[in-house]
C-alpha positions as CSV (number, residue, x, y, z in Angstrom):
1,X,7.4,7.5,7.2
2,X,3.7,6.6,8.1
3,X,1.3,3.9,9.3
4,X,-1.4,3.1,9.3
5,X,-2.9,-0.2,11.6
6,X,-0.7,-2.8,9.7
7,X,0.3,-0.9,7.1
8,X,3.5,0.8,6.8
9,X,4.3,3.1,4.0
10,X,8.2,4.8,3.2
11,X,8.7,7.5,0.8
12,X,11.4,6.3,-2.1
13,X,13.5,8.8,-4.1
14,X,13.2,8.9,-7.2
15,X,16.4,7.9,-8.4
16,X,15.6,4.4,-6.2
17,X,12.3,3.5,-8.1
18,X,13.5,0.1,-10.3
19,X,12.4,1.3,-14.0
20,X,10.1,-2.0,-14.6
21,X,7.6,0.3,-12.5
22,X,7.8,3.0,-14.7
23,X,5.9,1.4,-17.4
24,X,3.7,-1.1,-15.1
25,X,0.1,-0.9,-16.0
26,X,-0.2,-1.5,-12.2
27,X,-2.8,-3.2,-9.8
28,X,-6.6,-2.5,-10.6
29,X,-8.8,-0.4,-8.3
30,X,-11.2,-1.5,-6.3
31,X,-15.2,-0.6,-7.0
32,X,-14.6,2.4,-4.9
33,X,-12.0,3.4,-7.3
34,X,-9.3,3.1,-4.2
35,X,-6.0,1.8,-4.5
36,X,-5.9,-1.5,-1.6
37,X,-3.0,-2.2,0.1
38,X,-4.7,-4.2,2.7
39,X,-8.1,-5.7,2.6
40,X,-9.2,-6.7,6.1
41,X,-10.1,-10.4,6.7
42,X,-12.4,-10.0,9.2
43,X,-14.5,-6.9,9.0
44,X,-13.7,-6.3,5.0
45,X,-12.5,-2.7,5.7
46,X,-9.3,-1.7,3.6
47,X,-6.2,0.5,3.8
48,X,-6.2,2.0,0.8
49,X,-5.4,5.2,-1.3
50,X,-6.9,7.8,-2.6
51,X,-6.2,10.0,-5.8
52,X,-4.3,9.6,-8.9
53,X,-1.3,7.2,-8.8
54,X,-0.6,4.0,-9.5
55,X,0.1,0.4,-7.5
56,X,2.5,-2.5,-8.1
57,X,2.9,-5.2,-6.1
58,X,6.2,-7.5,-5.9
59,X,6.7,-11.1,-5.1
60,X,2.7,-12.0,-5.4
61,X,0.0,-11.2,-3.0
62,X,1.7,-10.4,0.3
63,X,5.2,-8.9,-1.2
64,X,5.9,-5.5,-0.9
65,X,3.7,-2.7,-2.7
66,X,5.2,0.5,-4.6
67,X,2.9,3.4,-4.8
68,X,3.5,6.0,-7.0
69,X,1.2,9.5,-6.3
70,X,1.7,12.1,-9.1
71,X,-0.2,15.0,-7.5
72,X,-0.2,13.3,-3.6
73,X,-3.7,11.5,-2.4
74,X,-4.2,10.1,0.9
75,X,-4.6,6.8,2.9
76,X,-7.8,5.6,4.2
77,X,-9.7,3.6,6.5
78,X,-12.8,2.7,7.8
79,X,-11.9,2.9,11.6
80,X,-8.5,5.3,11.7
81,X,-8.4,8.9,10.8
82,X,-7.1,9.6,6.9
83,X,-3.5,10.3,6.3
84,X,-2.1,13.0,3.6
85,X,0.6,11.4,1.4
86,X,2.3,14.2,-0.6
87,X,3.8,13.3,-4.3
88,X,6.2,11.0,-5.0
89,X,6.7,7.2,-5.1
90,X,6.3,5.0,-1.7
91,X,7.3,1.5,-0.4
92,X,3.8,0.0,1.3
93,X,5.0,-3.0,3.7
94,X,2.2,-5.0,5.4
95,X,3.2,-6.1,8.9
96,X,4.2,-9.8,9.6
97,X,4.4,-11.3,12.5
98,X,6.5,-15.1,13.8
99,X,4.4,-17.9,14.9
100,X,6.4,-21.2,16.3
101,X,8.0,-22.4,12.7
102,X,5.7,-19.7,10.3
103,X,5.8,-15.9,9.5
104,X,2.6,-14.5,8.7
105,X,0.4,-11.2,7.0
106,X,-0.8,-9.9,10.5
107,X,-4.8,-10.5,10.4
108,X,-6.6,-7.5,10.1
């Protein structure tokens, strides 16, 4: 299991990964050519990934991601030290956080 800021990331077996994600074209990357998982509102920096592999997001914008990393790749930020993720798939989950009535995406 890592994390990063607001960003928690699980490894999946194999076996777990649901088969619509097999064929998923997946999410686009960014002009950097990094997966995002998080964008930051305030200062723009991102979470994101490094290195082949492949995103898909479920249940819209702020659902749970699914990463898939053939040959590994790694998380990065502007303001936290990198993180190696070795091959396989992952779960990303973006921290929320309970306000009176509301649960929100944790602003970054």
């Amino acid at each position: 299991m890592y994390r990063q800021g607001d960003v928690l990331i699980v490894p999946v077996a194999e076996d777990a990964v649901p088969a619509r994600a097999e064929d998923a074209p997946g999410e686009p990357r960014d002009g950097r050519g990094r997966l995002v998982l998080a964008l930051g509102e305030a200062t723009g920096h991102a979470h994101a990934v490094t290195g082949p592999g492949r995103l898909f997001r479920d249940a819209g914008p702020s659902g749970p991601m699914l990463l898939h990393l053939p040959e590994g790749g790694r998380v990065v930020h502007e303001e936290h030290a990198p993180i190696p993720l070795p091959k396989g798939w992952y779960r990303a989950v973006r921290q929320r956080e309970y306000l009176p009535g509301a649960v929100r995406i944790v602003a970054d």
